[in-house]
DRENLOLO-720297 format. One record per atom (N, C-alpha, C): x, y, z. Coordinates in steps of 0.05 Angstrom, whole numbers, plus 5000, padded with zeros to 4 digits. Example, Ala and Ser with C-alpha at 12.3 -4.5 7.8 and 13.67 -1.06 7.14 Angstrom:
@xx:5264 yy:4886 zz:5156
@xx:5246 yy:4910 zz:5156
@xx:5264 yy:4934 zz:5156
@xx:5257 yy:4955 zz:5142
@xx:5273 yy:4979 zz:5143
@xx:5258 yy:5001 zz:5157
***
This chain:
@xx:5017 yy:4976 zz:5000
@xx:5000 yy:5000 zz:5000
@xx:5018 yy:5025 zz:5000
@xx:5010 yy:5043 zz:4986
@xx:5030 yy:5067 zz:4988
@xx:5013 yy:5082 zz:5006
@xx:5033 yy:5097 zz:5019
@xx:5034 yy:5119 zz:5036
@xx:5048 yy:5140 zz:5024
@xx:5034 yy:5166 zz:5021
@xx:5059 yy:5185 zz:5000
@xx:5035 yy:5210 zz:4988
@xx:5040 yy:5231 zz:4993
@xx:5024 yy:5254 zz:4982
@xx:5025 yy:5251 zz:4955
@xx:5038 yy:5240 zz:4944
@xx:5036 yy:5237 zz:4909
@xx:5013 yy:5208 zz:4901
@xx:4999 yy:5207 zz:4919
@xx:4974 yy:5194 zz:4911
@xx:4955 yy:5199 zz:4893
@xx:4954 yy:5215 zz:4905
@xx:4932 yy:5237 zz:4898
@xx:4929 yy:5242 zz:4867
@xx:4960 yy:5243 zz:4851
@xx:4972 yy:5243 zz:4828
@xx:4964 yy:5217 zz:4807
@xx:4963 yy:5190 zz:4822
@xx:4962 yy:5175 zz:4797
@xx:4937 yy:5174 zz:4783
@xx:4917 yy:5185 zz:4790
@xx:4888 yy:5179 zz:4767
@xx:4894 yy:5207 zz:4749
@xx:4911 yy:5233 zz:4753
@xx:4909 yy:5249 zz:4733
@xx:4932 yy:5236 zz:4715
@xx:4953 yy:5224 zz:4723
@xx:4972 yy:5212 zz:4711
@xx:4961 yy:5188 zz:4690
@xx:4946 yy:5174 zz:4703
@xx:4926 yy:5144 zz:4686
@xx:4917 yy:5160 zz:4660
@xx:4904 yy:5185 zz:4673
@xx:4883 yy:5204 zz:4652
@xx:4904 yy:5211 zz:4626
@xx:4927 yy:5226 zz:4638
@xx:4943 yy:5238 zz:4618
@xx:4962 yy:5209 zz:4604
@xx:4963 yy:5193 zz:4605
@xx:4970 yy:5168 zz:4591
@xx:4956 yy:5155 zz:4581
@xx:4929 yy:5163 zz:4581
@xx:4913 yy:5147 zz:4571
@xx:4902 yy:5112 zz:4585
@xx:4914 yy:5115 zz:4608
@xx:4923 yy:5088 zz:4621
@xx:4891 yy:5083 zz:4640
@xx:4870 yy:5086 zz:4622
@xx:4837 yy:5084 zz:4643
@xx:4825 yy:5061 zz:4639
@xx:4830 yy:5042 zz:4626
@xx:4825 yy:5017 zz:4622
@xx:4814 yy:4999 zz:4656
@xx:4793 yy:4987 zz:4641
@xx:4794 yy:4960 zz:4670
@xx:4812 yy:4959 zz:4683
@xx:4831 yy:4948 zz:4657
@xx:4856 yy:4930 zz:4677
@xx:4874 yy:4948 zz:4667
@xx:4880 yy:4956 zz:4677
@xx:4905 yy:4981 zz:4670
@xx:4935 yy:4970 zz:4668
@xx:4952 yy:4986 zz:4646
@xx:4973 yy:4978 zz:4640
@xx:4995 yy:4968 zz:4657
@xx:4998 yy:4994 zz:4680
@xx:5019 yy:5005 zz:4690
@xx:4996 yy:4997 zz:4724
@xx:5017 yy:4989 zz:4737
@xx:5013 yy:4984 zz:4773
@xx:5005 yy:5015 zz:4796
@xx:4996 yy:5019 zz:4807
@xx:4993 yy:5044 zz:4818
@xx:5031 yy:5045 zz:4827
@xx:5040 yy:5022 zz:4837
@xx:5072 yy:5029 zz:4851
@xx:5090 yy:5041 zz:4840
@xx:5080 yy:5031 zz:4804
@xx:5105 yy:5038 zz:4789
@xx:5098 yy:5065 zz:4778
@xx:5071 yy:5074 zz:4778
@xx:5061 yy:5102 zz:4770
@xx:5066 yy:5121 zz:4795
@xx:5078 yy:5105 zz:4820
@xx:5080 yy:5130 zz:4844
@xx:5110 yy:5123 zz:4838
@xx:5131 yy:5107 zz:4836
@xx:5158 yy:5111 zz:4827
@xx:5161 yy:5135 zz:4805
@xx:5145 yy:5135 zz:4786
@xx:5147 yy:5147 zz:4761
@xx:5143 yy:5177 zz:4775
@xx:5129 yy:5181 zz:4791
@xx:5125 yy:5204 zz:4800
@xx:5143 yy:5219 zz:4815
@xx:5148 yy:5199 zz:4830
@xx:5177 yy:5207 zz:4854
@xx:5201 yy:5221 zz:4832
@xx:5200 yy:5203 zz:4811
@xx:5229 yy:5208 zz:4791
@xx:5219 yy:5231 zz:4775
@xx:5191 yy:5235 zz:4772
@xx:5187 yy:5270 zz:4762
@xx:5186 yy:5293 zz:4779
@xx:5184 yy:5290 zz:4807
@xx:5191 yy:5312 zz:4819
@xx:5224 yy:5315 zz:4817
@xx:5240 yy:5290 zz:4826
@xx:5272 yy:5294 zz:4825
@xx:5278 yy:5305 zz:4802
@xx:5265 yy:5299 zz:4778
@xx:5273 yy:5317 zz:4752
@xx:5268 yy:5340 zz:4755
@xx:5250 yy:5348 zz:4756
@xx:5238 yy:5369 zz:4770
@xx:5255 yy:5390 zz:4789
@xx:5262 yy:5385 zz:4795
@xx:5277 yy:5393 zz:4824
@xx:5300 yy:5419 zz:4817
@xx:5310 yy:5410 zz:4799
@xx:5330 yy:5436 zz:4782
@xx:5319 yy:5458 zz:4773
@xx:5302 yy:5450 zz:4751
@xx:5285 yy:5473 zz:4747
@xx:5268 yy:5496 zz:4769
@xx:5258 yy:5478 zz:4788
@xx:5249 yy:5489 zz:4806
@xx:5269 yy:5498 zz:4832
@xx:5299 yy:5497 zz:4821
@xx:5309 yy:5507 zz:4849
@xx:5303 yy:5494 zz:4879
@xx:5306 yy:5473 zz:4872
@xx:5302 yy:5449 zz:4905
@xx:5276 yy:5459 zz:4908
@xx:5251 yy:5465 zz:4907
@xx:5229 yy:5475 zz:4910
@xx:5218 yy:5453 zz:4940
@xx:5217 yy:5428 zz:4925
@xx:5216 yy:5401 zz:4938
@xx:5241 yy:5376 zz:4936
@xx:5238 yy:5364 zz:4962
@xx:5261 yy:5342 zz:4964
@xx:5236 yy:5313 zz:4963
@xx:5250 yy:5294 zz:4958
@xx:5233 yy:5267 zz:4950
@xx:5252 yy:5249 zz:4983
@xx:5229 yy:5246 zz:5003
@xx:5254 yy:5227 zz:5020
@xx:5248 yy:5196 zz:5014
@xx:5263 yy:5179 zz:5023
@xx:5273 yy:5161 zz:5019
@xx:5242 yy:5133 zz:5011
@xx:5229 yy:5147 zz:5031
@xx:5197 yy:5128 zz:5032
@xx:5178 yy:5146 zz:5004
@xx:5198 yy:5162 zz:4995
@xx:5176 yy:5169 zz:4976
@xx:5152 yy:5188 zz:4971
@xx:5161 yy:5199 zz:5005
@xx:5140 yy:5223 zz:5003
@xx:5160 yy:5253 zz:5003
@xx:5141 yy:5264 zz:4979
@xx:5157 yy:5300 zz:4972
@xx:5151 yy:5323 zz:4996
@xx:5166 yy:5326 zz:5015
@xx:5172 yy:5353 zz:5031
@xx:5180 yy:5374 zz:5012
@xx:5168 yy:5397 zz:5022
@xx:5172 yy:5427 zz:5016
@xx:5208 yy:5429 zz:5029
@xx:5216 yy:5439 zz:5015
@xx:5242 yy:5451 zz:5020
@xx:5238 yy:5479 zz:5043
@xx:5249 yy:5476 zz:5065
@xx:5240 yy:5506 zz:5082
@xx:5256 yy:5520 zz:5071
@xx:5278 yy:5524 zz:5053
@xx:5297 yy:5551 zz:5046
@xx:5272 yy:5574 zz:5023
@xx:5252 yy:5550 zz:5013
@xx:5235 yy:5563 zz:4987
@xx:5213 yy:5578 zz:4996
@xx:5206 yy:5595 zz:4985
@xx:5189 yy:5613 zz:4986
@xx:5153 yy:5600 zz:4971
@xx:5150 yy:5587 zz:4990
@xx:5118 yy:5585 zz:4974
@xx:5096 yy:5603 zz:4975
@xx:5084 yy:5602 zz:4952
@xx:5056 yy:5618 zz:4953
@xx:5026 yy:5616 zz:4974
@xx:5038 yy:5587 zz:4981
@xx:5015 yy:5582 zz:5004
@xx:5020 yy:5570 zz:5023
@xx:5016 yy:5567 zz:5039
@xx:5022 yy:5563 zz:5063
@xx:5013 yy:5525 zz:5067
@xx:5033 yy:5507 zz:5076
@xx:5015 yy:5474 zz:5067
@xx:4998 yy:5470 zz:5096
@xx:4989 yy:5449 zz:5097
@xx:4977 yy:5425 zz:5071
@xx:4961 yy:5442 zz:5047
@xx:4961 yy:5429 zz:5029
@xx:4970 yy:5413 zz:5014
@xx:5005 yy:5414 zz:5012
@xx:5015 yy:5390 zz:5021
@xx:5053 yy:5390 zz:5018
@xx:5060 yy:5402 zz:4995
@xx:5041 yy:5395 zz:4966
@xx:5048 yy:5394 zz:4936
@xx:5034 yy:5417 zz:4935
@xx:5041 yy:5445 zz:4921
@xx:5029 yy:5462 zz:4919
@xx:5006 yy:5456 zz:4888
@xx:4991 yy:5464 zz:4890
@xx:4959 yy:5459 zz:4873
@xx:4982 yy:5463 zz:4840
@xx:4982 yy:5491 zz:4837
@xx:4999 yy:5497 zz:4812
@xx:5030 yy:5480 zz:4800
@xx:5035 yy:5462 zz:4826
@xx:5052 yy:5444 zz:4811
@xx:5046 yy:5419 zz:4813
@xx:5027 yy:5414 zz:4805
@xx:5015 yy:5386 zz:4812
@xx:5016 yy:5386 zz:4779
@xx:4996 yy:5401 zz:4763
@xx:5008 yy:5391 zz:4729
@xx:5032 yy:5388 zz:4722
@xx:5056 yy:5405 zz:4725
@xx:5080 yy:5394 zz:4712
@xx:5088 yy:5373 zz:4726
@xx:5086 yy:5364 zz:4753
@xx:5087 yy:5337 zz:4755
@xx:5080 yy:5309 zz:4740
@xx:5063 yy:5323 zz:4734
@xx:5037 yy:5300 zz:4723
@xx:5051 yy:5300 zz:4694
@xx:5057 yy:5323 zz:4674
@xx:5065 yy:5319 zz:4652
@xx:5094 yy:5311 zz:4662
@xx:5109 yy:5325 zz:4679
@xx:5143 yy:5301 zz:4671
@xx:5141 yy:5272 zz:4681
@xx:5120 yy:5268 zz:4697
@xx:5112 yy:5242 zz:4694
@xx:5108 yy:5226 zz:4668
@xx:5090 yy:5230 zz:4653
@xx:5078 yy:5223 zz:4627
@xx:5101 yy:5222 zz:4613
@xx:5116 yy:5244 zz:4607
@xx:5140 yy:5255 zz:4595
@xx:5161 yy:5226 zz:4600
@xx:5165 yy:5225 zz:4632
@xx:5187 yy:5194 zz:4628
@xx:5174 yy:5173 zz:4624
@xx:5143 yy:5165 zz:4624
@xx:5134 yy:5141 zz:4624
@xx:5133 yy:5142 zz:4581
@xx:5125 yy:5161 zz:4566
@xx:5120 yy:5156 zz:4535
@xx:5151 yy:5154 zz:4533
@xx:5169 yy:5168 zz:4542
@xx:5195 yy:5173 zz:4528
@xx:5207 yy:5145 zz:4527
@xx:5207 yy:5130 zz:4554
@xx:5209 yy:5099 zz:4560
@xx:5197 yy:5082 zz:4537
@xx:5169 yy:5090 zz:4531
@xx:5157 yy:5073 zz:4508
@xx:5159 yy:5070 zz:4490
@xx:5169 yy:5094 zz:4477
@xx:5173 yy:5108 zz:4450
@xx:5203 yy:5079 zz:4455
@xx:5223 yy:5096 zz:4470
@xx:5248 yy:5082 zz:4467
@xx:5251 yy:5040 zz:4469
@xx:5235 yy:5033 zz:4483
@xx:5225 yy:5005 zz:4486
@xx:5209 yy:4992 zz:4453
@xx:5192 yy:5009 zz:4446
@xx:5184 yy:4996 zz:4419
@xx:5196 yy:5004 zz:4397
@xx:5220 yy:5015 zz:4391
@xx:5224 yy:5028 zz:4380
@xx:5240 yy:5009 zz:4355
@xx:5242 yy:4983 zz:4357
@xx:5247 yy:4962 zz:4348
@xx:5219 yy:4941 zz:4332
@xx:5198 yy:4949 zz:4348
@xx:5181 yy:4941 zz:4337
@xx:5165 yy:4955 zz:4317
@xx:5179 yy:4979 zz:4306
@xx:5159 yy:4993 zz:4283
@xx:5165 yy:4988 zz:4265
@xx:5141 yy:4972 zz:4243
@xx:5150 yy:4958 zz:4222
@xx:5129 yy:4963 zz:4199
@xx:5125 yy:4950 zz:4174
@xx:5109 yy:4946 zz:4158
@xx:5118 yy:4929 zz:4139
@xx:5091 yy:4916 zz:4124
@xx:5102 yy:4900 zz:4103
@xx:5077 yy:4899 zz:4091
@xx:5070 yy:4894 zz:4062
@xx:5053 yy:4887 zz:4052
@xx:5056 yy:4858 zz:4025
@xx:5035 yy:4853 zz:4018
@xx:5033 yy:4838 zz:4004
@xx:5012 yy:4849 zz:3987
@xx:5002 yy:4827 zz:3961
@xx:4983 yy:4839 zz:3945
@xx:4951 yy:4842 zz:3951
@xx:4953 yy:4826 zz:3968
@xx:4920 yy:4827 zz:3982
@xx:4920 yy:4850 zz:4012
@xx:4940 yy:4843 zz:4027
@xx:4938 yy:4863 zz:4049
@xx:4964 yy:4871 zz:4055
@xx:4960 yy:4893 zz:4071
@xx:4983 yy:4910 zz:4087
@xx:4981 yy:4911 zz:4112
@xx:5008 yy:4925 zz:4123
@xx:4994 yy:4923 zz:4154
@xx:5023 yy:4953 zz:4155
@xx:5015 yy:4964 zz:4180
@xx:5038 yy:4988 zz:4186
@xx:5039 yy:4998 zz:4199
@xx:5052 yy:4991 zz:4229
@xx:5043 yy:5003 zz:4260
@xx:5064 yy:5039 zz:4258
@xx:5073 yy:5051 zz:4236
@xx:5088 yy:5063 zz:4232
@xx:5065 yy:5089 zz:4245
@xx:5052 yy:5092 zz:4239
@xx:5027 yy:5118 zz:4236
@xx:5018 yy:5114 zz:4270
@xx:5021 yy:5091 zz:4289
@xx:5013 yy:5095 zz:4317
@xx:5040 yy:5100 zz:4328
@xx:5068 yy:5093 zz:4315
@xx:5090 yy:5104 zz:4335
@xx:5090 yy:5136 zz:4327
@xx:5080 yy:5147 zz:4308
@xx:5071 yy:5172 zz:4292
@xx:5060 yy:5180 zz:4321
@xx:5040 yy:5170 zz:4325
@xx:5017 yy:5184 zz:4342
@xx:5027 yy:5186 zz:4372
@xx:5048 yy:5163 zz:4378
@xx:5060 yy:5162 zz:4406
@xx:5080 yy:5188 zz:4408
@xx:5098 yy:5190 zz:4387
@xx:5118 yy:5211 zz:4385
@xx:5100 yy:5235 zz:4382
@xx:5075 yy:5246 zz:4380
@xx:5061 yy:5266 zz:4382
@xx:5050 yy:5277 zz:4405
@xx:5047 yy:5258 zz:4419
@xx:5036 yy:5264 zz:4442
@xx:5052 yy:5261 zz:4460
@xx:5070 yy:5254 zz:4456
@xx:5101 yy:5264 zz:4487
@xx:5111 yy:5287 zz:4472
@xx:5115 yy:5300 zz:4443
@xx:5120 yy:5329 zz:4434
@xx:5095 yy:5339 zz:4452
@xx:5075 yy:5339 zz:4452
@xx:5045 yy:5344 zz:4465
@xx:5063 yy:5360 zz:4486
@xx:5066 yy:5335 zz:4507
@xx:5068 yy:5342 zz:4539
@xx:5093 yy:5355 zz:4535
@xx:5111 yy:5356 zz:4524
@xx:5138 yy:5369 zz:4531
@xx:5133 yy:5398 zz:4522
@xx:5111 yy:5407 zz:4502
@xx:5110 yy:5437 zz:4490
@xx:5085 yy:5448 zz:4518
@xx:5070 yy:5435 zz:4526
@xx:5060 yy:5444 zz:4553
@xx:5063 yy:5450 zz:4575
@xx:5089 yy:5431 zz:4583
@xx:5113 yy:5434 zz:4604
@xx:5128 yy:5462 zz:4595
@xx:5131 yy:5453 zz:4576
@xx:5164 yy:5486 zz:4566
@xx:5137 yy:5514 zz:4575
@xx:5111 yy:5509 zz:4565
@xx:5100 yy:5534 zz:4564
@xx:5098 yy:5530 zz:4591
@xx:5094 yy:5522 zz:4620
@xx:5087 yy:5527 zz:4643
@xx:5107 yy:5530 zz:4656
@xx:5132 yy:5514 zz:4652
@xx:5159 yy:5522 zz:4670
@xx:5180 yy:5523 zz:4642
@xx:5183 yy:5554 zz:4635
@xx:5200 yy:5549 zz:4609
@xx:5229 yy:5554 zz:4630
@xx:5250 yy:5537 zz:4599
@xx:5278 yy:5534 zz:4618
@xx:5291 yy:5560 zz:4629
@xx:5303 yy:5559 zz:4643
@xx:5320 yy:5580 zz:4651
@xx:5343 yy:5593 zz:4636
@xx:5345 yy:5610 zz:4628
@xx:5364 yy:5633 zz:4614
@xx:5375 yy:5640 zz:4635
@xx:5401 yy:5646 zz:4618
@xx:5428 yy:5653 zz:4640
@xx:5423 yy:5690 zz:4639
@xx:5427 yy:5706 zz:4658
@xx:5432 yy:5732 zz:4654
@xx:5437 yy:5740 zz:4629
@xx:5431 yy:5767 zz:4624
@xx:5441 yy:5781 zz:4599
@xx:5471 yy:5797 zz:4610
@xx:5495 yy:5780 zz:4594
@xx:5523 yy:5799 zz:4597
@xx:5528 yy:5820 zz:4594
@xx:5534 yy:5838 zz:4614
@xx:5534 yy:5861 zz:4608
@xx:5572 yy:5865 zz:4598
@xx:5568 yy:5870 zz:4564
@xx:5595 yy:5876 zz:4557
@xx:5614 yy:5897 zz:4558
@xx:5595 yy:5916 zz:4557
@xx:5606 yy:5941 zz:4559
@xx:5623 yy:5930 zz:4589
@xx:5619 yy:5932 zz:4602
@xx:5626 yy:5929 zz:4635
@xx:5649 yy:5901 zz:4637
@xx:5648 yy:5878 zz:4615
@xx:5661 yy:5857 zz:4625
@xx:5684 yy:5879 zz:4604
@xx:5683 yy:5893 zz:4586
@xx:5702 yy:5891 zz:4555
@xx:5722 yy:5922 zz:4573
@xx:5714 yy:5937 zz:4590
@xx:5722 yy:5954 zz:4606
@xx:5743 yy:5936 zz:4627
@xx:5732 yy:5916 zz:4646
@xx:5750 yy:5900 zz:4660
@xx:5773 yy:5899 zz:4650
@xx:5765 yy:5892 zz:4622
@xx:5795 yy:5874 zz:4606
@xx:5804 yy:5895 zz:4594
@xx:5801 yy:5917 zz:4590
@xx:5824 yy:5933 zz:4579
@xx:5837 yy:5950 zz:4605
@xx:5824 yy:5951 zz:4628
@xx:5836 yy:5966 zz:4653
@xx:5858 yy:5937 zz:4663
@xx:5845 yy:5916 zz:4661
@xx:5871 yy:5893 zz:4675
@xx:5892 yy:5890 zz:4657
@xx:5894 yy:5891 zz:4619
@xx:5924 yy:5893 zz:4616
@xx:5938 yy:5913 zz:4616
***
């Protein structure tokens, strides 16, 4: 049984994978691993925001500045990019796992060509990754100020 505030996470996760079936693909354990390993990805971008401990449940970092005050541990507004870098390592895994199995062949009576559903898988992890970039886009380094570095260097020789 898991214990772990990222519970809460795996039916939007099932949702955004498509994973709502009866009998579902993927285990709730391995969809709360998957999750643990999207906050740790996570984690850079967001400046330690949250730490993942060892049992699996995500603590607030006290050095960070949150917008609200917890419970909720997971703040509301990062609960989607969780959910998409979730998705994000579970298609990227799939994509990379069948990626041996995309084939076609025909003959004169029939064809066959799973080429147009690895089409559709590689679309929909571009999907979640152009949704991600628009909600936490990457970090840019400062703008150099040259005037000021190109002054250094002609006063030091």
């Amino acid at each position: 049984m898991l214990k772990s505030n990222l519970e809460n996470l795996i039916l939007p996760l099932r949702v955004q994978i498509g994973d709502t079936d009866a009998e579902p693909s993927f285990s709730d354990e391995y969809l709360h691993m998957i999750l643990r390993e999207s906050v740790s990805a996570l984690m850079n971008r967001w400046n330690d925001r949250y730490y993942v401990t060892n049992d699996g449940v995500v603590l607030r970092n006290p050095n960070y500045d949150f917008d609200w005050s917890s419970p909720p541990e997971i703040q509301h507004k990062d609960r989607r990019p969780i959910v998409l870098q979730a998705s994000i390592l579970i298609k990227n895994g799939a994509k990379f796992s069948e990626s041996g199995n995309v084939s076609r062949w025909r003959d004169e009576e029939i064809s066959y060509s799973n080429i147009e559903s690895a089409r559709q898988r590689s679309s929909t992890l571009e999907d979640d990754i152009r949704e991600l970039e628009s909600i936490l886009p990457s970090k840019k380094l400062a703008k150099p100020l040259y005037g000021r570095l190109m002054g250094w260097r002609e006063n030091y020789y």
